[in-house]
C-alpha positions as CSV (number, residue, x, y, z in Angstrom):
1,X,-3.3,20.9,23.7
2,X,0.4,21.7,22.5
3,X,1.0,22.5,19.2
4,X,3.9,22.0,17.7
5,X,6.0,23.0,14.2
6,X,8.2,20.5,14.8
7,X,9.7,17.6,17.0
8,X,11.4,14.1,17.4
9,X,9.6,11.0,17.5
10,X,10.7,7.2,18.0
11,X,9.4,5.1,15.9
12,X,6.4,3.9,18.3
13,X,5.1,7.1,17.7
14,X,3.8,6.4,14.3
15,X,1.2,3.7,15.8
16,X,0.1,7.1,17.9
17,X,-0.1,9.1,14.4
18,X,-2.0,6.6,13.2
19,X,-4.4,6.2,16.0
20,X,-4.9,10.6,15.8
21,X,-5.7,10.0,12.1
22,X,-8.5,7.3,12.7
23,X,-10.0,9.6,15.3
24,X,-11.0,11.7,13.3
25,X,-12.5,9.7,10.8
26,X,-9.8,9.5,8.3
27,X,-9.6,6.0,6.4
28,X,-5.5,5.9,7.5
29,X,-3.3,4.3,4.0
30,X,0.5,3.4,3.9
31,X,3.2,1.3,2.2
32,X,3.1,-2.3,3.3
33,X,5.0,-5.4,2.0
34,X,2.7,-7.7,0.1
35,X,2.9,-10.1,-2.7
36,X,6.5,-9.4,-3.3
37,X,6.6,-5.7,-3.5
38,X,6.2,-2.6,-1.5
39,X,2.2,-1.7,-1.8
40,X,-0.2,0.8,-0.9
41,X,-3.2,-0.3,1.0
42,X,-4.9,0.4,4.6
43,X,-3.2,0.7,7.5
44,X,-4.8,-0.6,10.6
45,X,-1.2,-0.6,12.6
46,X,2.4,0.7,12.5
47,X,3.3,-2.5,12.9
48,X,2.0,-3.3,9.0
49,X,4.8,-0.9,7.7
50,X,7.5,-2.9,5.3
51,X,9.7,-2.4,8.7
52,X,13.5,-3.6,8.0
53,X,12.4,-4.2,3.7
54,X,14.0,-2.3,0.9
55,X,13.5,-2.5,-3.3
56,X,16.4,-3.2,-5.6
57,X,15.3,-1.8,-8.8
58,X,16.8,-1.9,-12.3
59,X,15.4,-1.8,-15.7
60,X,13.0,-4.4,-16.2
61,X,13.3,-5.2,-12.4
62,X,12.1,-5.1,-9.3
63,X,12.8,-7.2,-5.7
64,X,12.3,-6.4,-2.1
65,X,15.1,-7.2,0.1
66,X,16.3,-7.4,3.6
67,X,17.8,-4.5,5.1
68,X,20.3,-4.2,8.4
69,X,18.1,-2.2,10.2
70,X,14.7,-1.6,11.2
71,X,13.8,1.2,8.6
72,X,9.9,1.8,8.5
73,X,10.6,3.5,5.0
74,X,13.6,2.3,4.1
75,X,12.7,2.3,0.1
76,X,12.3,4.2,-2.8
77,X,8.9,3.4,-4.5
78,X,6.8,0.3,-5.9
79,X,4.7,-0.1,-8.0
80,X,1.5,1.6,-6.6
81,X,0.9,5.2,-6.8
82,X,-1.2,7.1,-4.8
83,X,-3.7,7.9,-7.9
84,X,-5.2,4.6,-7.3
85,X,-6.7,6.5,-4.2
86,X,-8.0,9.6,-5.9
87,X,-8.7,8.4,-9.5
88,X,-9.2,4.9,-9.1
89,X,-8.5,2.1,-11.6
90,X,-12.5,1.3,-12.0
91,X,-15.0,3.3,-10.9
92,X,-19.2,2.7,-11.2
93,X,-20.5,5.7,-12.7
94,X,-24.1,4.7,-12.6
95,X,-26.4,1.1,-12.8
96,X,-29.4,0.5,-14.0
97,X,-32.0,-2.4,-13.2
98,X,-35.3,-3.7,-14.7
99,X,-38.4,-2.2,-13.4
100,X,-41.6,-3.8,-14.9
101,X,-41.9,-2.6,-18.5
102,X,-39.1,-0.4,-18.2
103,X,-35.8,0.5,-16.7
104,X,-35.1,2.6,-13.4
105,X,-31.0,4.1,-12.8
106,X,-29.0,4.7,-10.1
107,X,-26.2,7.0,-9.9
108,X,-23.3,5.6,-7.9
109,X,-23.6,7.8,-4.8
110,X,-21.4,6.0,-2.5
111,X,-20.0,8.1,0.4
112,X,-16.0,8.0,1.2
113,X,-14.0,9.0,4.6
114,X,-11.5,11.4,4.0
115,X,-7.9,10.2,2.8
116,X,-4.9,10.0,5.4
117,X,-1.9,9.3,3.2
118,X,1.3,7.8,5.5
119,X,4.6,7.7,3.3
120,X,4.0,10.4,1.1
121,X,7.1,10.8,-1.3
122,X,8.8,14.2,-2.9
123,X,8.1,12.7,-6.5
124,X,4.4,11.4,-5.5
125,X,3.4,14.9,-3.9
126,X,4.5,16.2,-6.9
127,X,2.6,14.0,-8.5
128,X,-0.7,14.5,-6.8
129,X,0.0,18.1,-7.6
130,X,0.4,17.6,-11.5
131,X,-3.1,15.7,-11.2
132,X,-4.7,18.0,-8.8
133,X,-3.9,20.7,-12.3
134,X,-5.1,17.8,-15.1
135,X,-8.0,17.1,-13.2
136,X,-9.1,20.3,-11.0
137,X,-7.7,23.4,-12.6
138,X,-8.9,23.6,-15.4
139,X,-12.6,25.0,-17.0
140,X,-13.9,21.7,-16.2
141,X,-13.5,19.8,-12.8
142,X,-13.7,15.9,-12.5
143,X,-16.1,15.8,-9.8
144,X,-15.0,11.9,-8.1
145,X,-11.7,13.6,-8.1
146,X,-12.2,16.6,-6.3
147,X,-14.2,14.7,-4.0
148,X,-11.3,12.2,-3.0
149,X,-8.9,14.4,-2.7
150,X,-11.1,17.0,-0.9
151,X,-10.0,17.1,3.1
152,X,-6.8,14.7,1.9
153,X,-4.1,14.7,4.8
154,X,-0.8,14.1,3.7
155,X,1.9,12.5,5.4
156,X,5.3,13.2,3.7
157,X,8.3,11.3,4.5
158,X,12.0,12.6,3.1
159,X,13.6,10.0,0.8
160,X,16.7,8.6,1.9
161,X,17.2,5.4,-0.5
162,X,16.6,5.9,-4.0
163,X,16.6,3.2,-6.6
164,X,18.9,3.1,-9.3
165,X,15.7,4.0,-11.2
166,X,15.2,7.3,-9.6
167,X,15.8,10.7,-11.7
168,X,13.9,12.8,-9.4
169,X,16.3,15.5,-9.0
170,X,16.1,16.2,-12.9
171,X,12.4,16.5,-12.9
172,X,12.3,18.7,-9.5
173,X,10.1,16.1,-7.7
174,X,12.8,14.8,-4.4
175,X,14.5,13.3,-2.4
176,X,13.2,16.4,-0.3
177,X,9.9,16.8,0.2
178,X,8.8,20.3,-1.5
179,X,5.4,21.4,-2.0
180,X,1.8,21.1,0.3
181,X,1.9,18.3,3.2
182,X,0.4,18.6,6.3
183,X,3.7,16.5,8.0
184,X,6.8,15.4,7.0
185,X,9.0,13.1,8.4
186,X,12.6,12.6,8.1
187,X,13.7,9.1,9.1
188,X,17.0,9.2,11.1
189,X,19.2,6.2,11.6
190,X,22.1,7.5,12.7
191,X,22.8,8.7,16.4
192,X,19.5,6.3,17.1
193,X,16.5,5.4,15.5
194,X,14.1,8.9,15.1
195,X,12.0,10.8,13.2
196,X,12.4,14.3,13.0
197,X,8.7,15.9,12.1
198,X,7.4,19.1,10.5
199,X,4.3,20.7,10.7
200,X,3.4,21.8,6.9
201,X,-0.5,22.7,7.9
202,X,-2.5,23.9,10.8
203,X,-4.0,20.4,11.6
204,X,-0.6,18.8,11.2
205,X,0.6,21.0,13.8
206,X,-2.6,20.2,16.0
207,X,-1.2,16.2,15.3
208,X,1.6,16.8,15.7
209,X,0.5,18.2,19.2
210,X,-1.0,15.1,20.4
211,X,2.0,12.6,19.4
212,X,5.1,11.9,22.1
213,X,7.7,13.7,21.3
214,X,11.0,15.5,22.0
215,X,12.3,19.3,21.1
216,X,14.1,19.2,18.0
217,X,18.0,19.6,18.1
218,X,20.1,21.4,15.1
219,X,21.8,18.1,15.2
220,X,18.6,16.8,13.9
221,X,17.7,19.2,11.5
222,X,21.4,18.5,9.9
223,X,21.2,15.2,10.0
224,X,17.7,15.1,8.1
225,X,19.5,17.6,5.2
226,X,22.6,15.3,5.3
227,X,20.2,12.3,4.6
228,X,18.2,13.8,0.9
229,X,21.9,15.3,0.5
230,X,23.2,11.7,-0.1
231,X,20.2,10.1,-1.4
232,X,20.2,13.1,-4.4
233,X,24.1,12.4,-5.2
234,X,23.7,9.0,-5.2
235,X,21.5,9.2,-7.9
236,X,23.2,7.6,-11.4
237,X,20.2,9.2,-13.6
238,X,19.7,12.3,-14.8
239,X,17.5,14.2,-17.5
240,X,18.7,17.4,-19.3
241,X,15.1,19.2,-19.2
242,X,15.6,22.8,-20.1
243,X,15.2,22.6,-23.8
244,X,13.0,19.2,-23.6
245,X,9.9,20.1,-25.0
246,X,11.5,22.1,-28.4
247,X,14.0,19.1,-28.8
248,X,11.4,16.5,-28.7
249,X,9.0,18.8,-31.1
250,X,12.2,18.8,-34.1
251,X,12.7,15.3,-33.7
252,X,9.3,13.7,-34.8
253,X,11.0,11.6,-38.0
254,X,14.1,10.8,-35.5
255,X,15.0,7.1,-36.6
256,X,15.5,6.1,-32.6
257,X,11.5,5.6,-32.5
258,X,12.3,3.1,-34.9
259,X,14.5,1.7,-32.7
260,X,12.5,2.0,-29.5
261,X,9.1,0.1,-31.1
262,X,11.2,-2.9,-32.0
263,X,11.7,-3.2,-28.3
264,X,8.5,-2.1,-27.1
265,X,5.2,-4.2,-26.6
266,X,3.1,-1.9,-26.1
267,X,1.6,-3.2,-22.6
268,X,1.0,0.1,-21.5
269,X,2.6,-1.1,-18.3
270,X,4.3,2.2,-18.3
271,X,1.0,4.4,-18.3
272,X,-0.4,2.0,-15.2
273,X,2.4,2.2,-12.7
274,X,2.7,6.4,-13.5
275,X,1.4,8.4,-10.8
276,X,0.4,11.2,-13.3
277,X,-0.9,9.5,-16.3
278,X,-5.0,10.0,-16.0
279,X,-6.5,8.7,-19.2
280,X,-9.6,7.1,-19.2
281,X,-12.5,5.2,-21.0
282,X,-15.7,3.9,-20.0
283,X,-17.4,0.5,-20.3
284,X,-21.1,-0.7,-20.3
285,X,-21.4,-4.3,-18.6
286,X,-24.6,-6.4,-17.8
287,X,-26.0,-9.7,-16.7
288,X,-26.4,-12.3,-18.5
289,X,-30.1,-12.0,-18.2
290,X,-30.2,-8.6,-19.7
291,X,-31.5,-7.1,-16.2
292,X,-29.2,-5.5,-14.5
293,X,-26.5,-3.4,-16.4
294,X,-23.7,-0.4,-15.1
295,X,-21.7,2.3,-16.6
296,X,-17.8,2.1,-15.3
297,X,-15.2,4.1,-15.6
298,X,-11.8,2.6,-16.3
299,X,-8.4,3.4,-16.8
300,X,-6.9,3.9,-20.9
301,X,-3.5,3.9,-21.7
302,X,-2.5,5.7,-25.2
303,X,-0.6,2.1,-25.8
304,X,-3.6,0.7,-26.7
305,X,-5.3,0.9,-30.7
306,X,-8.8,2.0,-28.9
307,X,-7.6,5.1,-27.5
308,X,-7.4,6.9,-30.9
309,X,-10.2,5.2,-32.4
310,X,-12.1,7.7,-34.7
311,X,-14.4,6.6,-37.5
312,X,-12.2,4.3,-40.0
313,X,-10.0,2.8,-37.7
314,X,-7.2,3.6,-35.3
315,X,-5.0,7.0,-35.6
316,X,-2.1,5.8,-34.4
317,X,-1.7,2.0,-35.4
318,X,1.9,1.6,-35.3
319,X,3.9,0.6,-31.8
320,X,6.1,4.0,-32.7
321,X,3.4,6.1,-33.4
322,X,1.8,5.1,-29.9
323,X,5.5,5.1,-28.1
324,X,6.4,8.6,-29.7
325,X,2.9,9.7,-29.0
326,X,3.8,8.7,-24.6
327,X,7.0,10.6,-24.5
328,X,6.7,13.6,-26.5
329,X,3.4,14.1,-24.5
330,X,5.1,13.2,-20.9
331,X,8.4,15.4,-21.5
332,X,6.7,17.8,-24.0
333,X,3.4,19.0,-25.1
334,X,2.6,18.2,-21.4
335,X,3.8,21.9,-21.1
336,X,1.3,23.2,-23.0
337,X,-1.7,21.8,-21.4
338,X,-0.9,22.0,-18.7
339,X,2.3,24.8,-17.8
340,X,4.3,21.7,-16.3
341,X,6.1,18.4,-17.3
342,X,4.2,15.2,-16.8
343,X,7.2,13.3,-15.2
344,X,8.3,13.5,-11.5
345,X,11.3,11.6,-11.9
346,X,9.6,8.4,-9.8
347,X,11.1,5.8,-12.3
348,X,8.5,3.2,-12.2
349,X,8.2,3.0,-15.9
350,X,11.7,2.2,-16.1
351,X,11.5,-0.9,-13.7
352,X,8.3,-1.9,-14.3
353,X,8.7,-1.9,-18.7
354,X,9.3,-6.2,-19.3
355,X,11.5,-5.1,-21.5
356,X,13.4,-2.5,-20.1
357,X,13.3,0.3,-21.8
358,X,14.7,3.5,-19.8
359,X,13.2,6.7,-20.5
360,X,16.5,8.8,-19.5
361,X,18.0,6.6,-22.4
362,X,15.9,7.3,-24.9
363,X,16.1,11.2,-24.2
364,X,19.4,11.4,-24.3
365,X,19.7,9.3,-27.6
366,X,17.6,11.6,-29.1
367,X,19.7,14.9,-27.8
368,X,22.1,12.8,-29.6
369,X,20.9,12.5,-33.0
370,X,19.4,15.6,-32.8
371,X,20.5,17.3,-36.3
372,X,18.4,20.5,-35.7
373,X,20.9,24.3,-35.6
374,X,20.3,24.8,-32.0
């Protein structure tokens, strides 16, 4: 078996990726076109990639669209993130049934094949790293979590069509891939339809190995640069983040929160579609018949009056309390937990607020009426 750091694959050669991931038991998931958007689900075939679809994002938008070509990932993001995977939406922590005069529990032991993520992008794998921090580095491990994403193989792919949503570059997340992956692709269109792979990881390289495949030319490498070259300047957002975190502390009482919560409905649609978000609550359920009752875990968004519920009522009851309470913990106090911003730059919260309210906007408007000395 030949293995390989990197090489240049047609497109057919994802079914064969695909095929090596399966093989070794790996439950295979990647970007398909469903319902109207870009999604993340299974992936039984290349032939279920969103092949020839791209997004047209704007504030308070989102639409797939045709493209000329036969792209297999020819977008920028939707609204799926790849924590739906690794912390998922609603999880069974335990159930409990009726046993005679008493009650006997079960804790939710359910075994999962490893994780083969196909589509990987530079803002998501920094995403997954700011999570695998919140949830695994610190005194006290979430254990579903480190089991999910225990064994994980990632599949990167170099983004080459950002939305006019994306900020990445400002928060150090893409278009390149950067960070941990065990391949990454680089979709070429020009010159003929190709990917140029990378071996990140020992078993990517042994993949990598098994896939048909041609030696990499320096006309490939430069194309691949030339492609997250573009995609980065033709990004129209950016975020000033050196002094982010002290210029959101001094501007608390700044009256744009006011002017932010008379926009805002606090749907928490925001918190759902961010890959790094990771609140959660949990829920009791049962039967109608009183016999049969679980314990789930779900996730919270800080939108909502429940999540500061103490004794008395709710801590933060206003829309602006709750909106200033997002941001200045995203883009601030997110460095003190945790030594890193909470933002990648994805800019799903942008598209997917009903509203429209643009995160980049609102920073800047408050570096602009920031009265502090400096």
């Amino acid at each position: 078996m030949t293995q390989l750091d990197s090489a240049v694959l047609e497109p057919d050669a994802l079914q064969s990726l695909g095929s090596a991931l399966r093989a070794r038991g790996y439950r295979v998931l990647g970007p398909r076109l469903r319902d109207g958007a870009i999604v993340y689900d299974d992936l039984e075939s290349a032939d279920q990639l969103p092949i020839g679809w791209t997004d047209a994002q704007e504030p308070g938008r989102y639409r797939v669209t045709r493209r000329a070509d036969e792209a297999r990932f020819g977008y920028a993001v939707g609204p799926h993130s790849w924590k739906q995977f690794l912390l998922p939406a609603r999880l069974r922590i335990w159930r409990s049934h009726r046993s005679g005069e008493g009650f006997e529990v079960e804790a939710d032991d359910s075994e999962h094949p490893p994780l083969a993520f196909v589509g990987v992008r530079g803002c998501e794998l920094r995403a997954i790293a700011v999570q695998d921090r919140v949830l695994l580095g610190g005194t006290y491990q979430d254990a579903d979590y480190a089991l999910r994403r225990d064994g994980t193989f990632v599949v990167g792919v170099d983004c080459f069509e950002p939305a006019d949503t994306c900020f990445c570059v400002s928060m150090g997340g893409g278009p390149q891939i950067r960070g941990e992956c065990d391949l990454v692709l680089s979709e070429l269109l020009d010159g003929g339809h190709r990917f140029l792979a990378r071996a990140g990881s020992d078993r990517g390289a042994e993949i990598l190995g098994e896939l048909p495949g041609s030696e990499a030319l320096p006309r490939d490498l430069a194309a691949a640069q030339d492609a997250v070259t573009s995609a980065a300047a033709r990004m129209t957002r950016t975020v000033e983040t050196g002094d982010l975190r002290d210029l959101l502390a001094r501007n608390l009482e700044n009256p744009r929160w006011d002017e932010v919560a008379e926009r805002c409905l606090t749907c928490g649609n925001c918190t759902m579609v961010c890959p790094t978000c990771f609140c959660t609550s949990v829920e009791d359920v049962s039967d109608l018949a009183g016999t049969q009752a679980e314990r789930v875990r779900v996730w919270e968004s800080c939108f909502s009056l429940e999540h500061s519920f103490l004794h008395g009522g709710s801590v933060r009851r206003s829309g602006r309390s709750r909106y200033r309470q997002w941001l200045t913990h995203k883009f601030g106090t997110w460095h003190d937990q945790f030594d890193s911003s909470g933002c990648v730059g994805c800019g799903r919260c942008i598209a997917w607020c009903p509203v429209g309210i643009d995160v980049t906007e609102e920073l800047a408007a408050i570096r602009d009426t920031d009265g502090a000395p400096r």
